[in-house]
NUKE-952873 format. One line per field, with one value per atom (N, C-alpha, C, O): x, y, z; residue number from 1; chain. Coordinates in pm, 1 decimal. Each point is the difference from the previous one (the first is absolute). Layout:
x: [X,...]
y: [Y,...]
z: [Z,...]
nr: [NUM,...]
kette: [A,...]
This chain:
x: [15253.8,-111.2,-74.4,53.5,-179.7,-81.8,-67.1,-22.3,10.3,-39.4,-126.6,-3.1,-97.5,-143.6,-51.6,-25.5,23.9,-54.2,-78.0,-56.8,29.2,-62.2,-168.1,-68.0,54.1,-213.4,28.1,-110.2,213.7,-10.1,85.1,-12.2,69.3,49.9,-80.3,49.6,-158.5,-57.6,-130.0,-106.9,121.7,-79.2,-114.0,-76.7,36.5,-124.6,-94.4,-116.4,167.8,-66.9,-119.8,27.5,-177.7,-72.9,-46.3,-8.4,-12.3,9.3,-123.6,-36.3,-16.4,-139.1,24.8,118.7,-195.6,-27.6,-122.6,-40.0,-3.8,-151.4,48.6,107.1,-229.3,-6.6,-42.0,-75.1,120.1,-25.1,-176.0,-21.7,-74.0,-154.0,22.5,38.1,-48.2,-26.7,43.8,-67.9,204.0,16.0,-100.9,-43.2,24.1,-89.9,-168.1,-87.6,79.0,-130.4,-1.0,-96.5,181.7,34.2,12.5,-20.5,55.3,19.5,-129.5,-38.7,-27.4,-121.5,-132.1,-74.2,98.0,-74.0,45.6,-81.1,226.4,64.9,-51.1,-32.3,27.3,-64.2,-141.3,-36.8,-39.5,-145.1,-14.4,-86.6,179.7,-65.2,44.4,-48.6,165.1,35.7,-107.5,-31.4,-14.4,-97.6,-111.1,-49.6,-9.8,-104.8,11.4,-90.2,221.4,38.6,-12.9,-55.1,133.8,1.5,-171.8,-36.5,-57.1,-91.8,-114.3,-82.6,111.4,-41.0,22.8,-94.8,233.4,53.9,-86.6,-58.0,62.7,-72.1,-148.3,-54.6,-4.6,-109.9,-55.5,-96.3,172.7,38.0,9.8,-68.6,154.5,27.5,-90.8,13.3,-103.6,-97.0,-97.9,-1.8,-72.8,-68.7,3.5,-80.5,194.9,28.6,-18.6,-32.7,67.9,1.9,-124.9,-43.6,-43.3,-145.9,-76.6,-66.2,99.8,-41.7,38.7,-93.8,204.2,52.4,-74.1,-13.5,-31.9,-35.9,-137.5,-37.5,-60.0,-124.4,-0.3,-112.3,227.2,-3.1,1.7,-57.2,133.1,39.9,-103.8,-17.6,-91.7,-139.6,-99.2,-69.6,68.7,-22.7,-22.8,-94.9,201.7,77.1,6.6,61.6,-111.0,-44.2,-111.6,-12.6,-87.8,-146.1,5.5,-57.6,118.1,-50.6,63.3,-57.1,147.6,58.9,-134.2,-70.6,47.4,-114.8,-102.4,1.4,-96.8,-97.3,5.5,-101.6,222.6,-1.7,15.1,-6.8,32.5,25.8,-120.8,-63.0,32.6,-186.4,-82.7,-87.3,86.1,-66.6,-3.4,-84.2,179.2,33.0,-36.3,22.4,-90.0,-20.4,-176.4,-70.6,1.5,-101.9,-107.4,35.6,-135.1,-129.6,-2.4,-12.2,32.9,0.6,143.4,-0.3,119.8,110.7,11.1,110.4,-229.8,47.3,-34.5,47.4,-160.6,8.6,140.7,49.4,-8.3,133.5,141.3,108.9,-115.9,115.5,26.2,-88.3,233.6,-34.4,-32.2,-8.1,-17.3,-48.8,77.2,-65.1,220.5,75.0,169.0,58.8,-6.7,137.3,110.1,-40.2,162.1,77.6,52.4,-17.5,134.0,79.7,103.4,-32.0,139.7,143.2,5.1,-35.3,85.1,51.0,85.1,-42.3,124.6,128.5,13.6,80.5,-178.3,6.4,138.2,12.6,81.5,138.0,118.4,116.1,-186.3,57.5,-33.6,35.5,-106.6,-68.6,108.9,-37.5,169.5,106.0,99.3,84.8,-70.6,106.6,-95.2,74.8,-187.1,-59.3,-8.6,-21.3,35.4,-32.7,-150.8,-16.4,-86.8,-132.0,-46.5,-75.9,83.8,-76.2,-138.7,-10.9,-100.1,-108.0,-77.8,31.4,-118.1,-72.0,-167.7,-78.7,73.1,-166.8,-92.0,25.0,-86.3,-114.2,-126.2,-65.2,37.1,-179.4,-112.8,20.3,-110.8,-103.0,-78.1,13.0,-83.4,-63.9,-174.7,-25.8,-63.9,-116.5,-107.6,4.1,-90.2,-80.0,-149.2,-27.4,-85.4,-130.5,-41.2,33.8,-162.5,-103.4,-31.5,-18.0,-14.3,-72.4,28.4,-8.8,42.7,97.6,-132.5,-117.6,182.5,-53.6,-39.1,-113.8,194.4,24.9,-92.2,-12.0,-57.2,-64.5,-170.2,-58.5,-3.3,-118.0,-122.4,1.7,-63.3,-86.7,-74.6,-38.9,-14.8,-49.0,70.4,-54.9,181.6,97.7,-70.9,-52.7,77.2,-38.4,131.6,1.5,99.4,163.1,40.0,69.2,-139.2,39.5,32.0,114.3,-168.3,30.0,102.9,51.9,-17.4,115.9,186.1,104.5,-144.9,122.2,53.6,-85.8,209.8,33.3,54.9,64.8,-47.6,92.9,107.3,-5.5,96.7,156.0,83.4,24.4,10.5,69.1,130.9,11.0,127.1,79.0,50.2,-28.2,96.6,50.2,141.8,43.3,21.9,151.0,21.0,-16.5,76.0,51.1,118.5,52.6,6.7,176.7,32.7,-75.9,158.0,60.7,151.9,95.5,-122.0,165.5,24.4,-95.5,196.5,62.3,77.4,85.5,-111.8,93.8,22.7,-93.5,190.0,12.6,11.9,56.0,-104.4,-5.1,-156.9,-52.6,-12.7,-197.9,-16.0,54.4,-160.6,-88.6,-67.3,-32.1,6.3,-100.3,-45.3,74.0,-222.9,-42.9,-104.3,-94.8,144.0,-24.3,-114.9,-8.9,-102.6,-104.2,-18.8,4.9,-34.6,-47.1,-95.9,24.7,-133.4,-48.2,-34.7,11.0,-70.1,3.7,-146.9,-55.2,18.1,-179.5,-4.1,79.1,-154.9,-25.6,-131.0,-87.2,61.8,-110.4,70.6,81.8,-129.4,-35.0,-149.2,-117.4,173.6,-136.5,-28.0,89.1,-178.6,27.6,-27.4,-12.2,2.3,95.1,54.4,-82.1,212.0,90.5,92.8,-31.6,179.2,137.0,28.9,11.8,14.2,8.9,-3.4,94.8,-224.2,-66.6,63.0,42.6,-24.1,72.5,123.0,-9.5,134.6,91.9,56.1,72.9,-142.2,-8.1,-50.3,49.7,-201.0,-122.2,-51.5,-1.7,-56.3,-26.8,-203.8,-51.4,23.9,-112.1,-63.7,96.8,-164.3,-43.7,-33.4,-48.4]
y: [5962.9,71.8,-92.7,-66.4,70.6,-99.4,131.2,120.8,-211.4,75.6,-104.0,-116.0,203.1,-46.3,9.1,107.0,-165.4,-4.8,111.0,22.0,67.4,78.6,-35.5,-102.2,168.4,-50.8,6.0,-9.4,21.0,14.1,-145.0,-52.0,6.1,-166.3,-79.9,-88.7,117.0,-128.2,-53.0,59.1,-185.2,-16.1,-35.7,-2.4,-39.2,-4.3,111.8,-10.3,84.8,180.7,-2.8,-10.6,19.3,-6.8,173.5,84.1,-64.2,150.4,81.1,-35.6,109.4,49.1,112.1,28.3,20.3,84.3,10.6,-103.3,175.8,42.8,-67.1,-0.6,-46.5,-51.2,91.6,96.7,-130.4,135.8,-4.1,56.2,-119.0,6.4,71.7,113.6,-138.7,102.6,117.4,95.5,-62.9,146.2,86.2,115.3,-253.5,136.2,2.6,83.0,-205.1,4.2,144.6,67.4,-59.2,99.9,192.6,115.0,-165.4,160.6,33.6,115.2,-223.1,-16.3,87.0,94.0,-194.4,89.3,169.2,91.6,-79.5,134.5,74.9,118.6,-170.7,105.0,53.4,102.5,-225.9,48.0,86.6,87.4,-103.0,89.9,164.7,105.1,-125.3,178.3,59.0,118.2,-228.1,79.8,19.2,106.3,-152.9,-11.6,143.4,83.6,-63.0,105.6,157.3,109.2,-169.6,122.4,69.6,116.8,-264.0,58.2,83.0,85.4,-146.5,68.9,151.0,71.8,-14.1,123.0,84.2,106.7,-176.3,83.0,0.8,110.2,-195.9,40.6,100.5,76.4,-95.4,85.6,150.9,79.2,-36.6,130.0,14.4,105.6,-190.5,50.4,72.0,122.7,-200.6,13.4,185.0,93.1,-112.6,148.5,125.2,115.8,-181.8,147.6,20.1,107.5,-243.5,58.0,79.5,102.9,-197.2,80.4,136.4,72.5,-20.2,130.2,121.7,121.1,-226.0,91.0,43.1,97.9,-191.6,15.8,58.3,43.7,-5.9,112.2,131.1,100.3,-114.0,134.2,64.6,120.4,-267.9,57.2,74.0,92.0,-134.5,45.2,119.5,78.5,-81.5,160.6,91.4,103.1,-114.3,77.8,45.7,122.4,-197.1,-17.4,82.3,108.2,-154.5,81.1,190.7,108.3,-132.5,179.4,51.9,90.6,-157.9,69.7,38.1,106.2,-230.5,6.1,122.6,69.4,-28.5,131.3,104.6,111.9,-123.6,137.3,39.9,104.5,-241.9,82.0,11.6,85.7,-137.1,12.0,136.6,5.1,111.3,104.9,93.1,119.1,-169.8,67.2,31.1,-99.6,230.7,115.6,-112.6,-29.6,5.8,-16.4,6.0,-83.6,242.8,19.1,-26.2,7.2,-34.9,-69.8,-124.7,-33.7,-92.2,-109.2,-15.2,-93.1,209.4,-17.6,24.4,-66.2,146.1,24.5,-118.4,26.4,-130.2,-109.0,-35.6,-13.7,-8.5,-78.1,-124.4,-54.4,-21.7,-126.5,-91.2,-99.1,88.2,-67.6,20.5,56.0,-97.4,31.4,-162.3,-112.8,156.6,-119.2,100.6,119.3,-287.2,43.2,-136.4,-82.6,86.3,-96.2,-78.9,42.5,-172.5,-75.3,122.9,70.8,-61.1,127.3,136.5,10.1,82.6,74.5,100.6,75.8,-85.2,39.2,-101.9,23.4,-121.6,-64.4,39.9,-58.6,165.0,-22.1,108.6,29.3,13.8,87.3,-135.6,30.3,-102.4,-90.4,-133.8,-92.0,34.6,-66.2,-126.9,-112.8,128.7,-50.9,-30.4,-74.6,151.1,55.3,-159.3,2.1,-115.4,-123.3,5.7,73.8,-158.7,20.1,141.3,98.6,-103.4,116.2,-43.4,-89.8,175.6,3.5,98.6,113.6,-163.2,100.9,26.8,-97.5,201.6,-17.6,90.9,89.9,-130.0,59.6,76.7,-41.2,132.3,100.8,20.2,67.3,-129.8,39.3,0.3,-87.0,163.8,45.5,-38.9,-15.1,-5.8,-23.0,74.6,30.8,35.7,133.9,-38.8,97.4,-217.6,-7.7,-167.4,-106.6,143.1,-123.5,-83.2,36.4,-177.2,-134.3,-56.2,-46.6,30.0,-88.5,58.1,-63.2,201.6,29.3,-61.1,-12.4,-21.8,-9.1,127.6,114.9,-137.0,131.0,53.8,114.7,-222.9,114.0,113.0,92.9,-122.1,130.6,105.3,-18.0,135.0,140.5,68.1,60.2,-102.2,62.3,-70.7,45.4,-161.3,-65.0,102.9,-23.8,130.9,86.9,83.3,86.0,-120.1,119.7,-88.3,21.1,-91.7,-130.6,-6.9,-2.1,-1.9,-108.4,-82.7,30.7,-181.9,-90.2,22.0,-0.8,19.2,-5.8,-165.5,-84.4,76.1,-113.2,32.3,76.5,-157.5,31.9,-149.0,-104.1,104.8,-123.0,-30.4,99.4,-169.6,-19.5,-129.9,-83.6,40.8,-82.5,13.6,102.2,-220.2,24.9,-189.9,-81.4,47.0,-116.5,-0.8,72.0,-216.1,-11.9,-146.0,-62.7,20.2,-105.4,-95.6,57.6,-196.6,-75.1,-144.4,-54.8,40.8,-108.8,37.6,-69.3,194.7,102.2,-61.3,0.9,-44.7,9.8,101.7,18.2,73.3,147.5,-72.2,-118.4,208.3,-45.7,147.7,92.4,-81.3,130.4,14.5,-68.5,156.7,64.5,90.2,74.8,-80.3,135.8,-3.3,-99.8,249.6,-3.9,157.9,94.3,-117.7,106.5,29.8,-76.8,254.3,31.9,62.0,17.6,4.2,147.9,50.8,-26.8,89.8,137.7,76.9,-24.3,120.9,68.8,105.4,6.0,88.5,156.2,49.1,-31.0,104.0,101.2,140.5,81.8,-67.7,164.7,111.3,117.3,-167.5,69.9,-74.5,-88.1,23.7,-75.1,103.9,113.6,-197.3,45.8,112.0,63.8,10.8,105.2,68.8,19.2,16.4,94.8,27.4,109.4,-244.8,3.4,68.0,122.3,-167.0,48.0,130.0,69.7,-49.0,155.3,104.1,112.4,-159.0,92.6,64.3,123.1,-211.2,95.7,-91.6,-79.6,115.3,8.8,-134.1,19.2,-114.0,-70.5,54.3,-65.9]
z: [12041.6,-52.3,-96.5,-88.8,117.0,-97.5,-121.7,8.6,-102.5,-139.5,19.0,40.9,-86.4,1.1,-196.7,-55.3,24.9,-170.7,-7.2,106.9,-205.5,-24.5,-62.3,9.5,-41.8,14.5,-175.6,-54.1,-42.7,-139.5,-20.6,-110.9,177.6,7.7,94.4,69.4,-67.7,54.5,-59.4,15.1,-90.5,-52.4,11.0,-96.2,240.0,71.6,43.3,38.8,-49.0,29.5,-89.6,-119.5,156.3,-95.6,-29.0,89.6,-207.8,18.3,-52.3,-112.1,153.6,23.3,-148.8,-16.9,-63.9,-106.5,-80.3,-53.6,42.7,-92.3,-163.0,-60.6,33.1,-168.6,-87.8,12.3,-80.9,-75.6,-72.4,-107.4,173.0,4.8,111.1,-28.2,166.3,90.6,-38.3,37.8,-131.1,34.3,-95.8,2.0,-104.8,-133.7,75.9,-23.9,122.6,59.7,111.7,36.0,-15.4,133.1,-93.6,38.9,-142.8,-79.0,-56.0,-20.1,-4.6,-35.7,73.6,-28.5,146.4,102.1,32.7,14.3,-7.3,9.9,-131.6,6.7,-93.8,-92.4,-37.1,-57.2,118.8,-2.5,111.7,-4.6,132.0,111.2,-50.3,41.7,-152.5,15.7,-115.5,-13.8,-62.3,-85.2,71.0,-37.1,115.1,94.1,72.4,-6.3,81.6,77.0,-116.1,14.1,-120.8,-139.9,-3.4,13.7,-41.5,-58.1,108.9,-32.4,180.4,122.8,15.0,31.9,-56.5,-11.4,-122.6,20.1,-146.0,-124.5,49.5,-2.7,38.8,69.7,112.8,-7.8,100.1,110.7,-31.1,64.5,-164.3,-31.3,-117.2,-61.9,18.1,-103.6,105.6,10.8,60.1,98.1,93.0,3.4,47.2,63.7,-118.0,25.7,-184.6,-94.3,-32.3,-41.2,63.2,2.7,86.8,-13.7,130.0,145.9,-25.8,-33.0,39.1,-23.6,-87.7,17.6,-132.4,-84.5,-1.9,-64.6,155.7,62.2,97.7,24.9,88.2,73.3,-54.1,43.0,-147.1,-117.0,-44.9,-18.6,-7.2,-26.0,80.7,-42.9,151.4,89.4,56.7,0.9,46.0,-0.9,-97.6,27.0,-137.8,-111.7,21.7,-0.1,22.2,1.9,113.4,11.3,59.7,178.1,-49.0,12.6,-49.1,-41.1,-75.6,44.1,-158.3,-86.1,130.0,62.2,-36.9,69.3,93.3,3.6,83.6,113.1,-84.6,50.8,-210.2,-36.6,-41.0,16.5,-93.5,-25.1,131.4,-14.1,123.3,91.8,93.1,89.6,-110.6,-28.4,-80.9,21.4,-136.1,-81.5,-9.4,15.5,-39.7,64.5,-150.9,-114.1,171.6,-57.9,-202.8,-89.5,98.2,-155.7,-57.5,-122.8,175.8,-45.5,-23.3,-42.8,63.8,-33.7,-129.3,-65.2,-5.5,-136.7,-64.3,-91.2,139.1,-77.2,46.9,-50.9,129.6,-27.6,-121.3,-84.6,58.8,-114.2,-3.7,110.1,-220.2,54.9,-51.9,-33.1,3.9,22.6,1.7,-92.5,184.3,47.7,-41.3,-28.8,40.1,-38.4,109.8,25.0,61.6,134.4,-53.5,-85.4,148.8,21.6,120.0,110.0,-135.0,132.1,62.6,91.3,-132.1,47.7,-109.7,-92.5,131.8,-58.0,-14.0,-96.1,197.6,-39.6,-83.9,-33.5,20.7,-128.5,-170.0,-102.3,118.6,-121.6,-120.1,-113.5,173.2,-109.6,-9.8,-83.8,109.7,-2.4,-41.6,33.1,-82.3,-51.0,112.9,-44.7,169.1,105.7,74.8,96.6,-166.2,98.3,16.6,96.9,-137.1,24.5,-80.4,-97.9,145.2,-36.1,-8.6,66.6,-141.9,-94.4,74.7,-30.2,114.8,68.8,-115.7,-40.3,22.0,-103.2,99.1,37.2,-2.8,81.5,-84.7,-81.6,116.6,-13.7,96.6,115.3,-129.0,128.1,-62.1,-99.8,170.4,-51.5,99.5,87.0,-87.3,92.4,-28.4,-119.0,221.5,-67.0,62.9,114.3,-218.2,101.0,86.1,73.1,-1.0,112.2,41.3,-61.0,181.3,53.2,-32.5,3.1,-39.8,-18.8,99.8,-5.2,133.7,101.1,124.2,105.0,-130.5,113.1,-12.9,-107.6,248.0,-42.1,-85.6,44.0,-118.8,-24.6,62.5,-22.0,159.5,109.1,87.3,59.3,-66.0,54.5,-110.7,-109.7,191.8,-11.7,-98.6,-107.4,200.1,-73.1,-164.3,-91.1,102.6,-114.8,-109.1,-39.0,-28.6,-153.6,37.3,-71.1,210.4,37.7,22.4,61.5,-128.5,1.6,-137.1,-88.2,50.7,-107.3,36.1,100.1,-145.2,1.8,-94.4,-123.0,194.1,-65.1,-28.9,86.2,-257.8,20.0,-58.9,-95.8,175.6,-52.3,-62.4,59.4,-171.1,-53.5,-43.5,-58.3,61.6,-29.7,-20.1,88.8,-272.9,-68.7,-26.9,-44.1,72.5,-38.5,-34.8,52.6,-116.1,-56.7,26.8,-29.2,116.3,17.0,-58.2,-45.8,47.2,-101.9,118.7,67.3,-40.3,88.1,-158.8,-58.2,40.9,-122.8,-99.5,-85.0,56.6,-175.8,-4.2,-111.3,204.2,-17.7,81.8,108.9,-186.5,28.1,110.6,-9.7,139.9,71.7,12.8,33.8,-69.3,30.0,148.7,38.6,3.5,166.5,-15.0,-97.4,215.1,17.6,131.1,72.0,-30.0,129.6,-29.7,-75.2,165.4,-4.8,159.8,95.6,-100.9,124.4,-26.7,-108.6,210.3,-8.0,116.7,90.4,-85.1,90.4,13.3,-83.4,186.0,-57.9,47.2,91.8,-176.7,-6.1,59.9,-20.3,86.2,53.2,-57.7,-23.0,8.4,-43.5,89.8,-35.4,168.0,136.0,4.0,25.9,-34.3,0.5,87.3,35.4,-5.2,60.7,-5.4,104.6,-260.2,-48.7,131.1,76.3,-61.4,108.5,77.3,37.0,9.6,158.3,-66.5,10.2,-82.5,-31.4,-18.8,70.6,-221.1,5.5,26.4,-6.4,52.6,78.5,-103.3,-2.0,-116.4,-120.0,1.4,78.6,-144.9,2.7,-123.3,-73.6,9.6,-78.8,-101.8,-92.0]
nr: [1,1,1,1,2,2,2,2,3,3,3,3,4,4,4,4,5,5,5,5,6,6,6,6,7,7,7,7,8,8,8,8,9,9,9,9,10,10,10,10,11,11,11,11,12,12,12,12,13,13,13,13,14,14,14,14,15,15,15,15,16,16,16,16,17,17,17,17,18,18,18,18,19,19,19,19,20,20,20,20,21,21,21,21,22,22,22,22,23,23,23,23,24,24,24,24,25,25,25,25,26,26,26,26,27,27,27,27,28,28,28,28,29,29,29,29,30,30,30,30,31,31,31,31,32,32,32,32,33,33,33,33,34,34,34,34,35,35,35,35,36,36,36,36,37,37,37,37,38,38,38,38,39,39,39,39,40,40,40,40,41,41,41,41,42,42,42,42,43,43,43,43,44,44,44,44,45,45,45,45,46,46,46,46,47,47,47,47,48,48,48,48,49,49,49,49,50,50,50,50,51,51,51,51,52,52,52,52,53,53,53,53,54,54,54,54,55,55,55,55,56,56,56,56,57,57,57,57,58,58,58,58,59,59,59,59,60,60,60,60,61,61,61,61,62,62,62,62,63,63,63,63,64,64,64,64,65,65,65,65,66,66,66,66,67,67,67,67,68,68,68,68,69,69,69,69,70,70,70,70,71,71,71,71,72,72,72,72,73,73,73,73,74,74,74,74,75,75,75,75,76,76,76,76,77,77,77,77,78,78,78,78,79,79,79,79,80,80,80,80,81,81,81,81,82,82,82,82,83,83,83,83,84,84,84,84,85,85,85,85,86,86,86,86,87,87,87,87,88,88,88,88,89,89,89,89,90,90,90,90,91,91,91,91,92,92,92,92,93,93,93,93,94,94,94,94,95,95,95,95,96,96,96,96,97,97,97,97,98,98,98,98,99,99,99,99,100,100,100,100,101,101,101,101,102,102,102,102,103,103,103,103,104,104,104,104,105,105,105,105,106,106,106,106,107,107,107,107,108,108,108,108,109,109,109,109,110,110,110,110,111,111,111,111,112,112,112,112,113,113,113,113,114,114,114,114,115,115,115,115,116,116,116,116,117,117,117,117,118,118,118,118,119,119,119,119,120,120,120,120,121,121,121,121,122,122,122,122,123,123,123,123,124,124,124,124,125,125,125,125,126,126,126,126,127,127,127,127,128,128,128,128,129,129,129,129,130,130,130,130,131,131,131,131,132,132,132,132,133,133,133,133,134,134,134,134,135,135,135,135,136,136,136,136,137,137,137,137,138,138,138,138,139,139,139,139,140,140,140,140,141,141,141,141,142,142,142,142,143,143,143,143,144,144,144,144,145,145,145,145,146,146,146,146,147,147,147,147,148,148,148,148,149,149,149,149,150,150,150,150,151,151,151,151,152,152,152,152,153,153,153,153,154,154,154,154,155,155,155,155,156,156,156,156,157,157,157,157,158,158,158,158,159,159,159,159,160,160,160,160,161,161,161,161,162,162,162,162,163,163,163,163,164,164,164,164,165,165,165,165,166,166,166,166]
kette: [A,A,A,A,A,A,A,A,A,A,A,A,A,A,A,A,A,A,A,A,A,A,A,A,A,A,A,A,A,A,A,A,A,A,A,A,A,A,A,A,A,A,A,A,A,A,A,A,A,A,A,A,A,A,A,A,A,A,A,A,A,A,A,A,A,A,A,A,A,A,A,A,A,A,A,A,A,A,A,A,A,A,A,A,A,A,A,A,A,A,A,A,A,A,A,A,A,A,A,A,A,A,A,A,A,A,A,A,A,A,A,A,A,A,A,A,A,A,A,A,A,A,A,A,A,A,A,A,A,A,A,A,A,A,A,A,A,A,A,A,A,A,A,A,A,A,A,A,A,A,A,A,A,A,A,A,A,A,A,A,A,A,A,A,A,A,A,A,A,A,A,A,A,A,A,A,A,A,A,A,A,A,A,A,A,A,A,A,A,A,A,A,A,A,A,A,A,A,A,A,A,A,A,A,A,A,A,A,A,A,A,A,A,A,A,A,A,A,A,A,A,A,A,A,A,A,A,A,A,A,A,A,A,A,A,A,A,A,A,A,A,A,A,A,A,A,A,A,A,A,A,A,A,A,A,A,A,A,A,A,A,A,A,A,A,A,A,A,A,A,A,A,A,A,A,A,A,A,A,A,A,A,A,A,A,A,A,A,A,A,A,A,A,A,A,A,A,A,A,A,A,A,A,A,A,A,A,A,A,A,A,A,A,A,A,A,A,A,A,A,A,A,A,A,A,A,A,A,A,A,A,A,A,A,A,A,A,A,A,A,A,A,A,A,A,A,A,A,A,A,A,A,A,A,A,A,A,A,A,A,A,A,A,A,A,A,A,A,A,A,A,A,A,A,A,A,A,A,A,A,A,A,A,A,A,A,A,A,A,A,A,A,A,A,A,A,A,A,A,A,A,A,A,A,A,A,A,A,A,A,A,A,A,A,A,A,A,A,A,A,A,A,A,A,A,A,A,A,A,A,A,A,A,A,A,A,A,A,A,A,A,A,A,A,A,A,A,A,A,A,A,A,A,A,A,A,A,A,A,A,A,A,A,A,A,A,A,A,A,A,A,A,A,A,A,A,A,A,A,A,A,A,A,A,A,A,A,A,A,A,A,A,A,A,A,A,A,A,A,A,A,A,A,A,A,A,A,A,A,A,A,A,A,A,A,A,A,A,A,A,A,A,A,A,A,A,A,A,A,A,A,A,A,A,A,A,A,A,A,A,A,A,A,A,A,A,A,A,A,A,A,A,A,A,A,A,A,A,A,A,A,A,A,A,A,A,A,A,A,A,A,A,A,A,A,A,A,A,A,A,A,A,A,A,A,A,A,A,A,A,A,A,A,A,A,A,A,A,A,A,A,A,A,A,A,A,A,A,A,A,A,A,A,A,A,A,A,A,A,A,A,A,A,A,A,A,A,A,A,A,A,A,A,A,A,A,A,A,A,A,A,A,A,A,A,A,A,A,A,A,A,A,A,A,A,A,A,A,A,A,A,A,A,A]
């Protein structure tokens, strides 16, 4: 039986290993890519809580807008003319609700946007609805608006709806 020297007794074996520059060059790079990756993610999910919260707006605006759009000629004097709503309004007993939408509701006698040769024009209001809310990505305020409008007729929907008269 032949015995063959082992590869730790032979002193010709030249032997391959990282210096210790490549490895801090190599952690180096490993550490800029995970902050790179870190700060991609905090961005990423900033992004969606905004998006989110501009759908939120949204969908506020659009609820108001069909409720007044519903509502009979001599009732739009009586809206009030401003409402506060919640990101999650069933968060709001457990101190969960998210952002705080504030709107405004205001009406002009006689729509702006129509020409004055229309006939119907004094029988219009323009409806605007408005919604401000502030959300925070960093602990910096960024403050949010969106607004919505409409017209009112004074034969408007109503009619059709409830069959009531102007």
């Amino acid at each position: 039986m032949i015995i063959k020297p082992s590869i730790l007794q032979n002193p010709n074996r030249v032997t391959w290993a990282f210096t210790l520059v490549e490895v801090l060059m190599s952690v180096g790079i490993l550490a800029i890519m995970v902050a790179s990756l870190y700060a991609a993610f905090i961005s990423g999910f900033a992004s969606i809580k905004t998006t989110r919260e501009e759908l939120r707006a949204t969908q506020i605006l659009t609820q108001k807008l069909e409720a007044i759009r519903l509502c009979t000629w001599a009732q739009l004097s009586n809206c009030p003319t401003s409402f506060r709503e919640y990101y999650d309004p069933l968060g709001v007993t457990n101190s969960t609700a998210g952002a705080i939408y504030a709107g405004t509701f205001s009406t002009t006698g006689v729509a702006t946007n129509i020409a004055g040769s229309v006939s119907y024009k004094t029988s219009l209001h323009l409806i605007t609805l408005t919604v401000t809310w502030t959300n925070y990505i960093n602990n910096s305020p960024i403050i949010h608006t969106r607004q919505m409008q409409t017209l009112s007729a004074h034969n408007g929907l109503q009619n059709y709806i409830w069959g009531i008269a102007p």
